[in-house]
C-alpha positions as CSV (number, residue, x, y, z in Angstrom):
1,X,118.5,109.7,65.3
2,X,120.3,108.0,62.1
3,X,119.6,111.4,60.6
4,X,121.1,113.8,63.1
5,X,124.1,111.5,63.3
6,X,124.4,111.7,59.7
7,X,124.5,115.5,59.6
8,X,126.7,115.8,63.0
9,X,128.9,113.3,61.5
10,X,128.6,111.3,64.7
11,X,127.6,107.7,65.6
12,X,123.6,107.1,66.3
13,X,125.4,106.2,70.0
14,X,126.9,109.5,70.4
15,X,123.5,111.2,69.7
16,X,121.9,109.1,72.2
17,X,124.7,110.0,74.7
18,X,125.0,113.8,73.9
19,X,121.2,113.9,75.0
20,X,121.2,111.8,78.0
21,X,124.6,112.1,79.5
22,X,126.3,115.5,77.5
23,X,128.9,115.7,80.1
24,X,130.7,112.2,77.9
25,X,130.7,113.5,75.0
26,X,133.0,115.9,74.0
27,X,132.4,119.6,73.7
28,X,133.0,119.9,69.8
29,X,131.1,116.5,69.2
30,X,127.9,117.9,71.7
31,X,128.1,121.3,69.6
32,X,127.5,119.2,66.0
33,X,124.7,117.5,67.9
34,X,123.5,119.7,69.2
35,X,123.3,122.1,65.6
36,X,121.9,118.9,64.5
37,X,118.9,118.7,66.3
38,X,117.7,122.0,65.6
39,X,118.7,121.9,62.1
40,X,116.3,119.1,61.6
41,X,113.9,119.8,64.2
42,X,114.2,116.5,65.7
43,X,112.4,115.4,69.0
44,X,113.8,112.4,70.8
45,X,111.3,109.7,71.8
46,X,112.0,109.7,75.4
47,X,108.7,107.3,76.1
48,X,110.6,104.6,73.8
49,X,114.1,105.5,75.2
50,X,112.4,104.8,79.1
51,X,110.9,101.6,77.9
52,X,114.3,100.5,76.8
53,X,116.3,101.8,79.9
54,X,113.4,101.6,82.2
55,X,114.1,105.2,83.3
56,X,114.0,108.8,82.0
57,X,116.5,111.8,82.3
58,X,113.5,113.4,84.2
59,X,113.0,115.1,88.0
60,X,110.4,115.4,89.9
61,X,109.5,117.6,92.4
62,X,106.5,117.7,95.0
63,X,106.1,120.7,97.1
64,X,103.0,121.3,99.6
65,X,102.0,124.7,97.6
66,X,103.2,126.6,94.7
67,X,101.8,129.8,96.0
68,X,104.3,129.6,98.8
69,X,107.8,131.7,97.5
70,X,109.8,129.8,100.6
71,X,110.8,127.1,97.8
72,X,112.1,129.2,94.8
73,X,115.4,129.2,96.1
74,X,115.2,125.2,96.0
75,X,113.7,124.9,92.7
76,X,116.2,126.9,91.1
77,X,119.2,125.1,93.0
78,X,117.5,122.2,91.7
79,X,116.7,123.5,88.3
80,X,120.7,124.9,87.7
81,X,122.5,121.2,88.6
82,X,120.2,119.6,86.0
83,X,120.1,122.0,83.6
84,X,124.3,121.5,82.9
85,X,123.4,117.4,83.0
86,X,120.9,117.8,80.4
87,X,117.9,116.9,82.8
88,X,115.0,118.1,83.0
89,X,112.3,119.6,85.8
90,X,108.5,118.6,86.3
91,X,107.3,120.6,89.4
92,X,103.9,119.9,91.1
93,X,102.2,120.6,94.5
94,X,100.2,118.3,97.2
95,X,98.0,121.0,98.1
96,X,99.3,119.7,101.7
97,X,97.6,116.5,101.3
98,X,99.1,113.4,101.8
99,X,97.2,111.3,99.6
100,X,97.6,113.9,96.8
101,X,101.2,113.3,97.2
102,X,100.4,109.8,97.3
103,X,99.0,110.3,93.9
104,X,101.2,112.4,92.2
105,X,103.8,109.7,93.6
106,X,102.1,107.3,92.2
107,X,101.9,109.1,88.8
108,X,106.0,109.8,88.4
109,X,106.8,106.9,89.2
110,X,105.0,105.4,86.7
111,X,106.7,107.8,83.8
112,X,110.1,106.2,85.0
113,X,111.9,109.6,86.3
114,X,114.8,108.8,87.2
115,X,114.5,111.4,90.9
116,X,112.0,112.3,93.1
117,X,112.3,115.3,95.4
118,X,109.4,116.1,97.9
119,X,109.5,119.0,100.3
120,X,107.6,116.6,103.1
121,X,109.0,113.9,105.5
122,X,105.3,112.1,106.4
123,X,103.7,109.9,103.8
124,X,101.3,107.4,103.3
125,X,102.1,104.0,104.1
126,X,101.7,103.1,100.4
127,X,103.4,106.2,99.0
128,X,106.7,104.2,100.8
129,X,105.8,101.5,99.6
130,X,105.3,102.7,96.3
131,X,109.2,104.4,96.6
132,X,110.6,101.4,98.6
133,X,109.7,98.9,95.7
134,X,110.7,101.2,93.0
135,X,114.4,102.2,91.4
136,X,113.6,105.9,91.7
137,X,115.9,108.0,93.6
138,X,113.9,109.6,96.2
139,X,115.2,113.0,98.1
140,X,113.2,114.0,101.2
141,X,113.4,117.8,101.9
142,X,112.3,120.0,104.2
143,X,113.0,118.0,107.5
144,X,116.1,116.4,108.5
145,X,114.4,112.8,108.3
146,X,115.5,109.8,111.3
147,X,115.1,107.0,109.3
148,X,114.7,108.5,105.6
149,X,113.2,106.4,102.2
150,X,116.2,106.9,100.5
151,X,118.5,109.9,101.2
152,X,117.4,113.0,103.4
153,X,118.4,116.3,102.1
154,X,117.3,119.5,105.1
155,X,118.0,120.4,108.1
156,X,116.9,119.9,111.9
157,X,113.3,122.2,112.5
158,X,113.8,120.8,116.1
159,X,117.0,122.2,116.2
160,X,116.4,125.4,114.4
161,X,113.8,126.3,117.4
162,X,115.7,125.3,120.0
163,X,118.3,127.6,118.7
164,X,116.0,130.7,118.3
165,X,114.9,130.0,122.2
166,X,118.8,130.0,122.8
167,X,118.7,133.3,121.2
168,X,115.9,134.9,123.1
169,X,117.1,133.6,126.0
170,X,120.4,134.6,125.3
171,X,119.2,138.3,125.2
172,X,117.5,138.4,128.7
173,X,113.9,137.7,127.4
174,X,111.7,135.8,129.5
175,X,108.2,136.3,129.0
176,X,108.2,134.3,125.2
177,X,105.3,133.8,123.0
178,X,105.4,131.3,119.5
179,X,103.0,131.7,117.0
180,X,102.9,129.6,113.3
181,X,100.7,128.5,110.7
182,X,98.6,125.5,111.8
183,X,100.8,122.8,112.3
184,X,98.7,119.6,112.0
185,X,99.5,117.8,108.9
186,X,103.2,120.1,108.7
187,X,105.7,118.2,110.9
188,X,108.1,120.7,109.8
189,X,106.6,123.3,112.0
190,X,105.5,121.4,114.4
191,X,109.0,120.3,114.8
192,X,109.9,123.9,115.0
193,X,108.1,124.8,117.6
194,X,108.4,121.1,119.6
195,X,112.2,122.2,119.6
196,X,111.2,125.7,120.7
197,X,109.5,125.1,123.6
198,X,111.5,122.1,124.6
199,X,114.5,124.3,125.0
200,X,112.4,127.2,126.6
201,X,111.8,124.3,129.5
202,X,115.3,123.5,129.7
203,X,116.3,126.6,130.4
204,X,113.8,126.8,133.1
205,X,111.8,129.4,131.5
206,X,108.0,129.1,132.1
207,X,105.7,127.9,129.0
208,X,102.4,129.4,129.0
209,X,99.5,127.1,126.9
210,X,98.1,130.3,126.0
211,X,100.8,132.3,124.6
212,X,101.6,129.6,121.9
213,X,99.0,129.9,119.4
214,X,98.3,129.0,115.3
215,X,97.3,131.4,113.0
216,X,96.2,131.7,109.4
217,X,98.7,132.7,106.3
218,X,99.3,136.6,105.8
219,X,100.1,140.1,107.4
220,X,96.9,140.7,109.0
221,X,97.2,137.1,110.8
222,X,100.7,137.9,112.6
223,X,99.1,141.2,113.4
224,X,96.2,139.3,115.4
225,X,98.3,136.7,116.5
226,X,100.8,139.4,118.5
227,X,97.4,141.4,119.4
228,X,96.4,137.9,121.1
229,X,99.9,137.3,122.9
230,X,100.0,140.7,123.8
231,X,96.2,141.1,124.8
232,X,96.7,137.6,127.3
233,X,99.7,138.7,128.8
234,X,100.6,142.0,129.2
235,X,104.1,141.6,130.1
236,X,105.0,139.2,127.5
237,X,108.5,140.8,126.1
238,X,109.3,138.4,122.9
239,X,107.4,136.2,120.3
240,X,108.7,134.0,118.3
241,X,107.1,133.5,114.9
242,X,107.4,130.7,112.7
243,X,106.9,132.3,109.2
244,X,108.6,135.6,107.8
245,X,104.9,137.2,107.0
246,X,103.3,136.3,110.0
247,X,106.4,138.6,111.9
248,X,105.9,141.5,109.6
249,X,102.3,141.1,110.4
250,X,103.4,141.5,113.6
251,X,106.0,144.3,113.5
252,X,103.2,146.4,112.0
253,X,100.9,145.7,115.3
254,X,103.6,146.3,117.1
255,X,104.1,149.8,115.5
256,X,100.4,150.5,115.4
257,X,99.9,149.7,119.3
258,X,103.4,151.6,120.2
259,X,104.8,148.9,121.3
260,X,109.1,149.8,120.6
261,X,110.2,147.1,119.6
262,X,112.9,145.5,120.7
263,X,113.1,147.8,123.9
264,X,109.3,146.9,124.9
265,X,108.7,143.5,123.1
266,X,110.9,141.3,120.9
267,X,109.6,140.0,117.9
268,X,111.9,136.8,115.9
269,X,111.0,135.3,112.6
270,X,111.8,132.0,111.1
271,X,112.7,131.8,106.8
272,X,114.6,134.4,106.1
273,X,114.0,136.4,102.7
274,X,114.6,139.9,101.3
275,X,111.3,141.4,103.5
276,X,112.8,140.3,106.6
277,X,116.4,142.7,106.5
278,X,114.0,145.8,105.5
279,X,111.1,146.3,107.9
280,X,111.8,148.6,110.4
281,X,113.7,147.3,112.4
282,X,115.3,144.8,110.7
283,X,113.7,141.4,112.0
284,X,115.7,138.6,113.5
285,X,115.0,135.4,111.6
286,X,116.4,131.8,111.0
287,X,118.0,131.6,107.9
288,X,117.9,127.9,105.8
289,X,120.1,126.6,103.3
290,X,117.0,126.6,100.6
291,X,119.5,126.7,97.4
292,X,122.2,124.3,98.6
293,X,119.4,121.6,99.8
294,X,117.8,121.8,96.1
295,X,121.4,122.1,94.4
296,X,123.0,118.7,96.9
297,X,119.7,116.7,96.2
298,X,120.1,117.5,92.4
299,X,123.5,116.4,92.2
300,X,122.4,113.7,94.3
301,X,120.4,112.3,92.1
302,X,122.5,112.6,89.0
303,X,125.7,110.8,90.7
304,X,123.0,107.8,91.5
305,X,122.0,108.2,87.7
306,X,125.8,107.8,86.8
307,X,125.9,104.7,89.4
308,X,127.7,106.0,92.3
309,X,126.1,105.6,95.6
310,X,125.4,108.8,98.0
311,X,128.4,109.1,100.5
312,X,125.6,109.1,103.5
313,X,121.9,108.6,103.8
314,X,120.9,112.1,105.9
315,X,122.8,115.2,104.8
316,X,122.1,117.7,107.2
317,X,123.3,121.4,105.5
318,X,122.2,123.4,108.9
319,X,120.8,126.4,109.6
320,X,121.7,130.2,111.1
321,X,120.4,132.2,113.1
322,X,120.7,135.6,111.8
323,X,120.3,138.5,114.8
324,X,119.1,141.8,113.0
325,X,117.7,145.0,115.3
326,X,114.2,143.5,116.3
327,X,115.7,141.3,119.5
């Protein structure tokens, strides 16, 4: 570090500052350093910078799956906040197991990162208390949390289906159906569809056990699943699926059986992506902030790096139901 400041022409404290906080120092000053360092091809210590600061200018994020594209537009957020503090991104997945997340808990917080992002609300009792005894800034994701470890960073599944039954509701349907991925060890969709059906009985519409059924992950799975509905009840006129593929799986039973759709049956999707505006027709979907929850928790965690406290506990960014030609 003497070196670098040497050839910079900087102190050995502004080198230490241009790499952990660049937005003090100033823009020429960061520039020298920043030449610096790749003139001499010098790495920073960070395990002996932790041990004296007790933390690192690392993230961490813990998703359920990275084979699931629903949290790209959260890891970049994420990724573009830290990238202009000079942080940096570890990303790893549960495979939707909570003592794997226990684990990989476990394991971050024992490099000293200085955040922790997971994309679940429901841990183990000693993943909290891991969190809970630590000094690591944990964001929870994915769920609008009551009574969060730290901050929550989502939006209300609960609400989001009660808001799709609004819709359908809303458009004369009756006769509703709700299909998703398992739910058991996801309160996210479970949450979805507890919101769903709790607003389908408000509005004194009848819930049939049988029309609400889980499927596996893919095209041909939403194509079964609306067979099924479709199959038990003739007369059904809407499904509501909770997953973008699981829809399109369905649109394409829809056009392989004849069913038009919407004028015969109305099919609504939940996660809205680039597939869901160009099927044929265009399907109605619930749209969530994905890129805004990763880029508030980033910044999030950088202000609490900087010592300032979040403004608020739960930050709840919403949700939207965008209607498109299928309902």
């Amino acid at each position: 570090m003497k070196d670098v400041a040497s050839l910079a022409g900087v102190s050995p404290m502004t080198v230490s500052r241009a790499m952990r906080t660049p937005g003090k120092v100033s823009p020429d000053a960061l520039a020298r350093v920043r030449n610096a360092i790749e003139r001499s091809g010098y790495v920073p210590n960070l395990v002996a910078g932790s041990l004296s600061s007790n933390r690192t200018n690392l993230v961490a994020l813990i998703v359920p799956s990275l084979r699931n594209a629903l949290y790209a537009e959260m890891i970049q957020g994420i990724s573009d906040v830290l990238r202009r503090h000079g942080f940096q991104l570890m990303i790893s997945d549960s495979g939707y197991s909570d003592e794997q997340e226990e684990n990989l808990i476990a394991a971050y917080v024992a490099q000293r990162v200085c955040g922790l992002i997971l994309h679940n609300t429901r841990h183990t009792a000693r993943a909290v208390q891991i969190l809970k005894n630590s000094t690591v800034t944990c964001i929870e994701t994915g769920n609008l949390a009551a009574n969060p470890i730290d901050v929550a960073v989502s939006y209300s599944n609960y609400a989001a289906g009660a808001a799709m039954a609004d819709h359908l509701a809303g458009r004369g349907y009756r006769r509703i159906g709700f299909a998703s991925l398992p739910v058991r060890g996801n309160d996210r969709l479970r949450e979805r569809r507890r919101g769903f059906l709790a607003r389908l009985r408000k509005l004194g519409l009848e819930v049939r056990p049988e029309l609400i059924l889980e499927a596996g992950a893919g095209l041909e799975s939403g194509a079964q699943a609306l067979a099924r509905i479709v199959d038990t009840d003739p007369r059904v006129d809407a499904v509501f699926f909770a997953g973008d593929v699981l829809a399109a799986g369905a649109l394409f039973e829809c056009q392989r059986r004849g069913l038009a759709v919407p004028t015969r049956i109305a099919v609504a999707a939940s996660d809205d992506n680039d597939l869901m505006q160009h099927t044929i027709p265009p399907l109605t979907t619930v749209r969530f902030p994905r890129y805004e929850i990763g880029v508030r928790s980033a910044e999030i965690i950088i202000a609490r790096a900087q010592g300032q406290a979040p403004a608020s506990r739960s930050v709840d960014l919403g949700f939207e139901v965008i209607q498109r030609g299928s309902t």
